[in-house]
VEXMAR-575516 format. One line per 8 residues: their letters; for each residue x, y, z of N, C-alpha, C. Coordinates in Angstrom, 1 decimal, decimal comma. Atoms other than C-alpha are relative to their C-alpha. Example, Ala and Ser with C-alpha at 12.3 -4.5 7.8 and 13.67 -1.06 7.14 Angstrom:
AS	0,9/-1,2/0,0/12,3/-4,5/7,8/0,9/1,2/0,0 ~ -0,9/-1,1/0,0/13,7/-1,1/7,1/-0,8/1,1/0,8
//
This chain:
XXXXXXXX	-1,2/-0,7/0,6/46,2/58,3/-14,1/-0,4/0,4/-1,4 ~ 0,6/-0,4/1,2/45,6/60,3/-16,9/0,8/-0,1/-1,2 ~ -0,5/0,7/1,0/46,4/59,2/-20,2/1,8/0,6/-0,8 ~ -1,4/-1,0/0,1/49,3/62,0/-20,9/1,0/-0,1/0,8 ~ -0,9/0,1/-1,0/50,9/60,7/-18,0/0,9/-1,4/-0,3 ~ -0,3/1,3/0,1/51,6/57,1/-19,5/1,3/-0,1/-1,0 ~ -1,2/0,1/0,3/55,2/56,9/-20,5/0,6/-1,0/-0,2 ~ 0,0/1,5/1,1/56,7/54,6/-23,2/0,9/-1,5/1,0
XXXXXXXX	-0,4/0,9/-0,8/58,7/52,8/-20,5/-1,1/-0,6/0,7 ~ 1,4/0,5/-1,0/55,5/52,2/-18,3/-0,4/-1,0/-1,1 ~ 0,5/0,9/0,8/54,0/50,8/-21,5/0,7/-1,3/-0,3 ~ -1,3/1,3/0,4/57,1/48,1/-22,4/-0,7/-0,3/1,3 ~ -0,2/0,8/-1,5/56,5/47,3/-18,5/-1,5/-1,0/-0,1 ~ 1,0/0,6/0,1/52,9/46,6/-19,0/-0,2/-1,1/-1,3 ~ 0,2/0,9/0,7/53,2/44,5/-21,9/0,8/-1,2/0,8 ~ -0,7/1,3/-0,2/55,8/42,4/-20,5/-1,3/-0,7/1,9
XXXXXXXX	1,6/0,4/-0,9/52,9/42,3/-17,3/-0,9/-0,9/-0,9 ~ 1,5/0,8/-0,1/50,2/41,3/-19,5/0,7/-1,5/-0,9 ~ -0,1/1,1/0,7/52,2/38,8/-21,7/1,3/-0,6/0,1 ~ -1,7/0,7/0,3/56,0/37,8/-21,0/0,6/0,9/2,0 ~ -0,1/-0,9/-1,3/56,0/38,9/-16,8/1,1/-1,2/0,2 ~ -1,1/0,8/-0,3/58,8/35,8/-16,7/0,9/0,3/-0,7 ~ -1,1/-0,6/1,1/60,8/37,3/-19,4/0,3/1,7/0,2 ~ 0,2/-1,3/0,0/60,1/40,8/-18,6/1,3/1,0/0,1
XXXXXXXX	-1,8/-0,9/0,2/63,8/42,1/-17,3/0,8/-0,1/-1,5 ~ -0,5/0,0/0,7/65,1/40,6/-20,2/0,0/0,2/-1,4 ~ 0,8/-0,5/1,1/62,8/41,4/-23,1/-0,5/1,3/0,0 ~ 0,9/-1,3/-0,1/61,8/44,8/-22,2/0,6/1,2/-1,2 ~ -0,6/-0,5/1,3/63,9/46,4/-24,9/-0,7/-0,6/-1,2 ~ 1,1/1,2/1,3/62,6/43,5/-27,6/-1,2/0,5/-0,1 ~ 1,3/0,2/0,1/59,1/44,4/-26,9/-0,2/1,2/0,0 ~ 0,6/-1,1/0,3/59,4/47,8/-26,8/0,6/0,6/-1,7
XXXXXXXX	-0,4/-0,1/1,7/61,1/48,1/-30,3/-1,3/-0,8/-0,9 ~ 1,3/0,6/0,8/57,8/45,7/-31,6/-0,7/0,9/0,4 ~ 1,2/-0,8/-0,5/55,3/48,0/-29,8/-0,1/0,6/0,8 ~ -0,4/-1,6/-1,2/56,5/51,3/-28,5/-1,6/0,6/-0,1 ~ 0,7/-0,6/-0,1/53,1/52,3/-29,6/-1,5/-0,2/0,7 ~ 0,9/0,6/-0,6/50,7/50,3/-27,6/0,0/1,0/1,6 ~ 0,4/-0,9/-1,5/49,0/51,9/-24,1/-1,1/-1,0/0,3 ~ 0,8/0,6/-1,2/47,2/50,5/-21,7/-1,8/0,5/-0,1
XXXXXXXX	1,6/0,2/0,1/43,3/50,0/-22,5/-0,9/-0,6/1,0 ~ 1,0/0,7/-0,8/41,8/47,9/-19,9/0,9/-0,9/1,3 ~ -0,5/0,6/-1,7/43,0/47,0/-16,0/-1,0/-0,5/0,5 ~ 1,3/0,9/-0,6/40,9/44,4/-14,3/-0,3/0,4/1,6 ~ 0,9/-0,4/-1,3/39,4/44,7/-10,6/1,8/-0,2/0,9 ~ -1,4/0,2/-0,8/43,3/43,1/-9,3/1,4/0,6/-0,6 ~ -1,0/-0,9/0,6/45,1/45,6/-11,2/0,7/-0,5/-1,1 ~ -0,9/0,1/0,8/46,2/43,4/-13,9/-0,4/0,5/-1,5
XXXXXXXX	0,4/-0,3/1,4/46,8/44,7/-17,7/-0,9/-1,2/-0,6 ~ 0,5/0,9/1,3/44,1/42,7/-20,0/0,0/0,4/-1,3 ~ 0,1/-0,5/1,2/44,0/45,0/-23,1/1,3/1,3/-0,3 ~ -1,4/-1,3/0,7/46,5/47,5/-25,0/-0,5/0,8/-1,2 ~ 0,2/-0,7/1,4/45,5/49,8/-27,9/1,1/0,8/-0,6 ~ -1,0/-0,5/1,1/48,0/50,7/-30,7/-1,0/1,1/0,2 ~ 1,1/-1,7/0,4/46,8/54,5/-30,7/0,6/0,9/-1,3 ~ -0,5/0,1/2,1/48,6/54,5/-34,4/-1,3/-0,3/-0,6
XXXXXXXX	1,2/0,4/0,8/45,8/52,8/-35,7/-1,4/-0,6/0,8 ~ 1,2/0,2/-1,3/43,7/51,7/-32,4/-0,8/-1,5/-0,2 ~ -0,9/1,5/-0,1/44,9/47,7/-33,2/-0,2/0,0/1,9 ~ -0,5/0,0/-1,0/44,0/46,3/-30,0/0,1/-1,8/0,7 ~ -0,2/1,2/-0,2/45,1/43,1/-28,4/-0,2/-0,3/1,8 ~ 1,2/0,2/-1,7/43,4/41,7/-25,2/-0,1/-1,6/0,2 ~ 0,1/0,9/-0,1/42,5/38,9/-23,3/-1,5/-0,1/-0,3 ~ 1,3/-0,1/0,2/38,9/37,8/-23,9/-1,0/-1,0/0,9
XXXXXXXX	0,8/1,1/-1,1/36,5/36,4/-21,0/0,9/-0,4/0,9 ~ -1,3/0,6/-1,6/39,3/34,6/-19,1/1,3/0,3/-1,0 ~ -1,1/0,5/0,8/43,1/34,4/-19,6/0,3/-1,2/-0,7 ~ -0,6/1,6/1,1/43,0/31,5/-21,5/-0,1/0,7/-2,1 ~ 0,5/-0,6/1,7/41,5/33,6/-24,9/0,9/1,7/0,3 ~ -0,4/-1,0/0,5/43,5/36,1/-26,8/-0,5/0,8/-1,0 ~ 0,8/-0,1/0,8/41,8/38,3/-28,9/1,2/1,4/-0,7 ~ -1,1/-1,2/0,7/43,5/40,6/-32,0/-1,2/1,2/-0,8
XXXXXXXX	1,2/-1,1/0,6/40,8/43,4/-32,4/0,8/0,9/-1,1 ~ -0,7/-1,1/0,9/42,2/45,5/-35,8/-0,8/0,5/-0,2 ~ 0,2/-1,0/0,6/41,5/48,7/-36,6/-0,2/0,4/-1,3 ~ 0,2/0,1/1,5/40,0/50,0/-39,5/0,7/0,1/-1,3 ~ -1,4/0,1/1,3/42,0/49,8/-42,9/-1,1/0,1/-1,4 ~ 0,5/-0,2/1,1/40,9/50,2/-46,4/0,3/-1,2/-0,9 ~ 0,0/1,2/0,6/42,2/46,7/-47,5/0,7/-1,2/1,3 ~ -0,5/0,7/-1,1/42,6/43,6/-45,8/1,1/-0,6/0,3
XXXXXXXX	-1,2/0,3/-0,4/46,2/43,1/-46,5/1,4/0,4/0,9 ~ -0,8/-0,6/-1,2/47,4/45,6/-44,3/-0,3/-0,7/1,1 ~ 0,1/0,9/-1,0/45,6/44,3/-41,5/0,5/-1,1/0,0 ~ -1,1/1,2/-0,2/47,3/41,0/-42,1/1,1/0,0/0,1 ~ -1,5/-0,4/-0,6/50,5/42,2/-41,8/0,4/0,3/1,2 ~ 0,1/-0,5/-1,5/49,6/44,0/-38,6/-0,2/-1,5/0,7 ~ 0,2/0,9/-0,7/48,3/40,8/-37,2/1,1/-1,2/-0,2 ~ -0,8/1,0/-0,1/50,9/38,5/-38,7/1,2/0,3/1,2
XXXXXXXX	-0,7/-0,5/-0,7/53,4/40,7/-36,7/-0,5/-0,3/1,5 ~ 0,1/-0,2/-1,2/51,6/40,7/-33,6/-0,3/-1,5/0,8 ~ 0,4/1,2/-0,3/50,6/37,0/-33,3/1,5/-0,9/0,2 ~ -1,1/0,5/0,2/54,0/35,7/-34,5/0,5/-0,1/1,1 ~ -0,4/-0,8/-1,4/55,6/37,9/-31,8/-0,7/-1,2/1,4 ~ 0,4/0,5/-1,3/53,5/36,6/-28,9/0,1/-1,4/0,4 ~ 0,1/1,4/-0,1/53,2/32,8/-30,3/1,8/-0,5/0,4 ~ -1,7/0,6/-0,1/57,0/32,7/-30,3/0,6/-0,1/1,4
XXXXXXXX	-0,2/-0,2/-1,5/57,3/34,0/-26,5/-0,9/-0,6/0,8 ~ 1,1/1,0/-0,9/54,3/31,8/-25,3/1,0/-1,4/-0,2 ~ -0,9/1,4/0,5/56,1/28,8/-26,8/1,2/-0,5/1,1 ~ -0,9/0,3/-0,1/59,4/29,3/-25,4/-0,2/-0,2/1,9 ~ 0,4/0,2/-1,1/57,4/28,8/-21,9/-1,4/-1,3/0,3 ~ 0,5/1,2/0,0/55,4/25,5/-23,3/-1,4/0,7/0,0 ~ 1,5/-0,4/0,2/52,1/27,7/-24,0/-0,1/-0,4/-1,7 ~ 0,1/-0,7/1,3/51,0/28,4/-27,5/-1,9/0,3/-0,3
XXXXXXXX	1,3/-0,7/0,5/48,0/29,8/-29,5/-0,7/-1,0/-1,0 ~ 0,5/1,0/1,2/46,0/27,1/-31,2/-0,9/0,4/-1,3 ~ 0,7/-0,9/1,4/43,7/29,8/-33,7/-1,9/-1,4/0,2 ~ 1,0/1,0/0,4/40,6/26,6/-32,5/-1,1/0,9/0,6 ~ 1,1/-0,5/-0,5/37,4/27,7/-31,9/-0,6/0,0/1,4 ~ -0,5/0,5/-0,9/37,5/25,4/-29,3/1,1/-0,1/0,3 ~ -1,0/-0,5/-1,1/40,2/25,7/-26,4/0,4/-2,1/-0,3 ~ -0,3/1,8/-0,5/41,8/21,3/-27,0/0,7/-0,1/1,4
XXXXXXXX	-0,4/0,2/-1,0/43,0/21,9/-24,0/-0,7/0,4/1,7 ~ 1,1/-1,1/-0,9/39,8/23,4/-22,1/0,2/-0,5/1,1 ~ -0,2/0,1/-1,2/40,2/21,0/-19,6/0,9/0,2/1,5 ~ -0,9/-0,6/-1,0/43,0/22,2/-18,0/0,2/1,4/0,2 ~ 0,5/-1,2/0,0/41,7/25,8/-18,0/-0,5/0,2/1,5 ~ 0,7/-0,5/-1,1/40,5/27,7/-15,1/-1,2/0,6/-0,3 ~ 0,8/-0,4/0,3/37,3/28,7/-15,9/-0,7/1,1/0,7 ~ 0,3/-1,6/-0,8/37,3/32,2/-14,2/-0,3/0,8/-0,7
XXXXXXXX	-0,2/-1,1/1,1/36,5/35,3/-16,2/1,0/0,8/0,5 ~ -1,1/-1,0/-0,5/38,5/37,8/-16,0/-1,1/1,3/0,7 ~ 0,3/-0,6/-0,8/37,7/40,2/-13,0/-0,1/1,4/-0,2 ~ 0,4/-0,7/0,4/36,2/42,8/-14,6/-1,8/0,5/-0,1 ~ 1,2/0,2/-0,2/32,7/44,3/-14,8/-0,8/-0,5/-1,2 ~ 0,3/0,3/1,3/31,9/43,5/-18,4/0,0/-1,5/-0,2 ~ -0,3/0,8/-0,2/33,1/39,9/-18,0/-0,8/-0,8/1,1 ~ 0,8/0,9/-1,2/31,7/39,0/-14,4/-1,4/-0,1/-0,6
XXXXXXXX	1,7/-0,2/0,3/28,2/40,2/-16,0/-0,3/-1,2/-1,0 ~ 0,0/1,0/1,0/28,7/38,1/-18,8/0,1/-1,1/0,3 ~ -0,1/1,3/-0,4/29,7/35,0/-17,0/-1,3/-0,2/0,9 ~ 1,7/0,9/-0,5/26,6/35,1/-14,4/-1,0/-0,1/-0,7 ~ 1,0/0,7/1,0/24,6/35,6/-17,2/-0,4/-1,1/-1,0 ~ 0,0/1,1/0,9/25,3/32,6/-18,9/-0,1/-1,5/1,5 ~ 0,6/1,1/-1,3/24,7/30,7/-15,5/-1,6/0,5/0,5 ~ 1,4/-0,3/-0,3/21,5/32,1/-15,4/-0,8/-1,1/-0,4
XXXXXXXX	0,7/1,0/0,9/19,9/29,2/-17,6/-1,4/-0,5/1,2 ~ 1,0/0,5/-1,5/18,0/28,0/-14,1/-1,6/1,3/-0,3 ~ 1,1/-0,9/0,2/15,8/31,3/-14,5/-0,5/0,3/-1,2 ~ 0,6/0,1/1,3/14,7/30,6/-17,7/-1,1/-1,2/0,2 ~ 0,2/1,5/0,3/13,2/27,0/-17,0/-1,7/0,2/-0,7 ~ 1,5/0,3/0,3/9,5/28,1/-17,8/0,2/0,5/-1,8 ~ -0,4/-0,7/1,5/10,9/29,6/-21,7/0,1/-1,3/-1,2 ~ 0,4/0,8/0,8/10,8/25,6/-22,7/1,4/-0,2/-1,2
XXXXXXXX	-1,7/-0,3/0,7/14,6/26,5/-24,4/0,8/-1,2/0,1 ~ -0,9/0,5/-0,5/16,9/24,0/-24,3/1,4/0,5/0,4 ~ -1,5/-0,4/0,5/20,5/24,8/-23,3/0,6/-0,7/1,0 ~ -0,9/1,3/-0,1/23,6/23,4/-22,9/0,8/-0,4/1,2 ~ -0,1/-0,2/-1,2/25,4/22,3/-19,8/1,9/0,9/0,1 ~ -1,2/-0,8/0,0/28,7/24,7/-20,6/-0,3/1,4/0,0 ~ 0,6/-1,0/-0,3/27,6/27,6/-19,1/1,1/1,2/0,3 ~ -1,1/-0,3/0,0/31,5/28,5/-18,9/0,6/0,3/-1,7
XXXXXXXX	-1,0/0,8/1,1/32,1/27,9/-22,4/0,7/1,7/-0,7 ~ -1,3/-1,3/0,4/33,6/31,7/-22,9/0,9/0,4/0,0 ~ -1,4/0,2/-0,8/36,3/31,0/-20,8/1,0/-1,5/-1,0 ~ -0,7/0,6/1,2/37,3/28,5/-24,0/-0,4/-0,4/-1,1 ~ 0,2/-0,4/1,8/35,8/29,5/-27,1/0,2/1,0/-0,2 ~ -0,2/-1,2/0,6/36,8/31,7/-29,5/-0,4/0,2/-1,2 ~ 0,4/-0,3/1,9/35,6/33,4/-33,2/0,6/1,2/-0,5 ~ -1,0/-0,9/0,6/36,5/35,1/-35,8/-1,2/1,4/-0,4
XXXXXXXX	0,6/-0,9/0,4/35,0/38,5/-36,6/0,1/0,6/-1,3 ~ -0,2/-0,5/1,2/34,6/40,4/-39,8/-1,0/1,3/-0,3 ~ 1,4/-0,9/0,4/32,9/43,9/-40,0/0,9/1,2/-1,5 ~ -0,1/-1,1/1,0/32,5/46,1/-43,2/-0,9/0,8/-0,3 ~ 0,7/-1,9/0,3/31,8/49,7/-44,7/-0,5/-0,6/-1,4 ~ 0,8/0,7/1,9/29,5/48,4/-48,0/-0,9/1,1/-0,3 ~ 0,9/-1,1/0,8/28,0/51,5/-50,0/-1,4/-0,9/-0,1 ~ 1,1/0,7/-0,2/24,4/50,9/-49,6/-0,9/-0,7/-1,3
XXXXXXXX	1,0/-0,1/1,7/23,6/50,6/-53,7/0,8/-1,5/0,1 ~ -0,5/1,3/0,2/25,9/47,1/-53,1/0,2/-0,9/1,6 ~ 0,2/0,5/-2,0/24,6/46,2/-49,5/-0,7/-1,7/0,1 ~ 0,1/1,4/0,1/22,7/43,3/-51,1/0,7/-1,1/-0,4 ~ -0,6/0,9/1,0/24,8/42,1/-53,6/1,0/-0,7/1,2 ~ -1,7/0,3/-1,0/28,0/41,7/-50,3/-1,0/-0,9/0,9 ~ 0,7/0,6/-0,9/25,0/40,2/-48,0/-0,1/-1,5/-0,5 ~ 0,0/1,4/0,7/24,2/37,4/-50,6/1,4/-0,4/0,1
XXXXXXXX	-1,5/0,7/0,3/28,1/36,6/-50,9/0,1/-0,4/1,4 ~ -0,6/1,3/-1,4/29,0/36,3/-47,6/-1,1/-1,0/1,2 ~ 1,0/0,7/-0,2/25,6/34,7/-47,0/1,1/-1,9/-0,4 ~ -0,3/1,3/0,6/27,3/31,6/-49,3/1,0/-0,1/0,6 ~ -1,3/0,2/-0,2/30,6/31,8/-47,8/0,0/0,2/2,0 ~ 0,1/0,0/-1,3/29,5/31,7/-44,2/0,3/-1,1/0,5 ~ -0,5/1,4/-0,7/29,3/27,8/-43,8/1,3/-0,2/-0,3 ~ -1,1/0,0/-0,2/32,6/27,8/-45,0/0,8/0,5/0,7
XXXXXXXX	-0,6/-0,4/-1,2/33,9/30,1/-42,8/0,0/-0,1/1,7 ~ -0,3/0,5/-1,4/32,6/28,9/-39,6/0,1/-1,7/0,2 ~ -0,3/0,7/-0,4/33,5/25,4/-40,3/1,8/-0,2/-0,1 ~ -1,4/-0,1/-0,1/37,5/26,8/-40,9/0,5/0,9/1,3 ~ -0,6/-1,0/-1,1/37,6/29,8/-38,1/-0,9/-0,2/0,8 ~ 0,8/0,1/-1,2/34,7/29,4/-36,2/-0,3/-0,9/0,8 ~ 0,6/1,3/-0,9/34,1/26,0/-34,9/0,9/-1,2/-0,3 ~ -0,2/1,7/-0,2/35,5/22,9/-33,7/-0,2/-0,8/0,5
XXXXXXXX	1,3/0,8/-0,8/34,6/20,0/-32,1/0,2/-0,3/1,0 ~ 0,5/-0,4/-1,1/34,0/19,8/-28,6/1,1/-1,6/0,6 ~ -0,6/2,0/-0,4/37,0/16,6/-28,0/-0,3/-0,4/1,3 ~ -0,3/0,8/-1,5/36,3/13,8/-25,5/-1,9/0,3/0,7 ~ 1,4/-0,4/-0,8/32,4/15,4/-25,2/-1,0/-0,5/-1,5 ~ 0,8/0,0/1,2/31,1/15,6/-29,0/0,7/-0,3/-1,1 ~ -1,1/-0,4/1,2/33,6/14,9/-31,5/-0,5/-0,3/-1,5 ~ 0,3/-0,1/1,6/31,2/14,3/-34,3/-0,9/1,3/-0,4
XXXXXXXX	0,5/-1,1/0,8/29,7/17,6/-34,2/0,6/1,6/0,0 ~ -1,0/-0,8/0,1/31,7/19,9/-35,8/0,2/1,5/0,1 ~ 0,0/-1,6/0,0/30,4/23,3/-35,7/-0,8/-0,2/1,2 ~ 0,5/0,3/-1,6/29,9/22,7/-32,0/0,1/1,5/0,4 ~ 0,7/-1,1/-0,6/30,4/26,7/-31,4/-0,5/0,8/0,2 ~ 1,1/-0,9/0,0/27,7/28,0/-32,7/-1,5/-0,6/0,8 ~ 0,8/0,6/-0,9/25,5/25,6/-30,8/0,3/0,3/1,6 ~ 0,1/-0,7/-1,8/27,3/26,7/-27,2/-0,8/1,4/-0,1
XXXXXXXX	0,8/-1,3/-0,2/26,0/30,1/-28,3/-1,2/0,0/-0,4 ~ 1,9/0,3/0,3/22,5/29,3/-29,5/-0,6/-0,5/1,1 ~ 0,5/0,7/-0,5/21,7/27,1/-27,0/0,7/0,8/1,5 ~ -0,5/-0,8/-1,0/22,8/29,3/-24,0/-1,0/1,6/0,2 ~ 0,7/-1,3/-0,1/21,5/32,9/-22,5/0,1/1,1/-0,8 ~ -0,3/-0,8/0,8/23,2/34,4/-25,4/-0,9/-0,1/-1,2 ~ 1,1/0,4/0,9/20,9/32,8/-27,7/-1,6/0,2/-0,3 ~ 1,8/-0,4/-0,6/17,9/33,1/-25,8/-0,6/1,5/-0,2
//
């Protein structure tokens, strides 16, 4: 269907699809007053919505690897307090309507509840590729690598990203800074610890990814 064809009702319907399909008759107004301007970005192999792009600012909100991970890709901005506002709005929103059905968003690196996860990707081609490749580890054995036995673990980790436009006359000076401000960062957004398997090592998810096909 071509993109001109996708009409703001369709859109309300597909959000309450990809995120409130138990609420959907009776939130479909609510959700389309938060996000008349979201469209439909990414349909998986069983036809379900996983992604949406704000085509205001191309803000997009998705699942990531499986339904268990939510991901809030923002668009580019000239300071980062706009984007926080966009994201405070959009997280709020969804944590408040996860909640009121006994989910919520925990912001951990680690999934504390991985165990009761399905560890499926989402049925897509980008995804399935990505998951047998991280079951590949077997076809490595002569590479002398170690890696680790969570060969799923995308289906319940998550990180935080951070990309910027740095004029190249101040490319070192920004490289050195967030050189120093890295271990801080991935032991607040990036990593936690692995409960009930590793709980003394705390930046456990940069080791699922080093020690994995991703690493290799």
């Amino acid at each position: 269907m071509a993109d001109d064809a996708i009409t703001d009702e369709m859109i309300r319907e597909k959000i309450c699809q990809m995120f409130l399909e138990s609420t959907k008759k009776s939130k479909k107004e609510y959700i389309g007053n938060h996000f008349n301007s979201f469209e439909v970005e990414g349909i998986d192999y069983d036809g379900n919505v996983y992604a949406l792009r704000n085509r205001e600012n191309d803000d997009i909100v998705c699942y990531d690897c499986s339904y268990n991970n939510i991901e809030f890709a923002m668009g580019k901005e000239e300071d980062l307090f706009t984007i926080n506002e966009r994201f405070e709005k959009y997280y709020s929103f969804i944590k408040e309507e996860f909640e009121r059905h006994n989910h919520t968003l925990s912001g951990m690196g680690i999934n504390p509840y991985r165990k009761y996860n399905n560890e499926i990707p989402i049925p897509n081609e980008r995804y399935l590729m990505l998951y047998n490749h991280l079951k590949s580890t077997e076809n490595y054995s002569d590479s002398l690598m170690y890696f680790h036995d969570y060969p799923g673990y995308g289906m319940f980790s998550s990180a935080s990203q951070v990309q910027l436009d740095v004029p190249y006359d101040d490319l070192i000076e920004n490289i050195n800074v967030f050189s120093k401000l890295e271990p801080i960062k991935a032991l607040i957004f990036s990593n936690s610890v692995l409960l009930e398997d590793n709980e003394d090592y705390v930046c456990f998810r940069d080791n699922l990814w080093e020690y994995s096909t991703h690493g290799y």
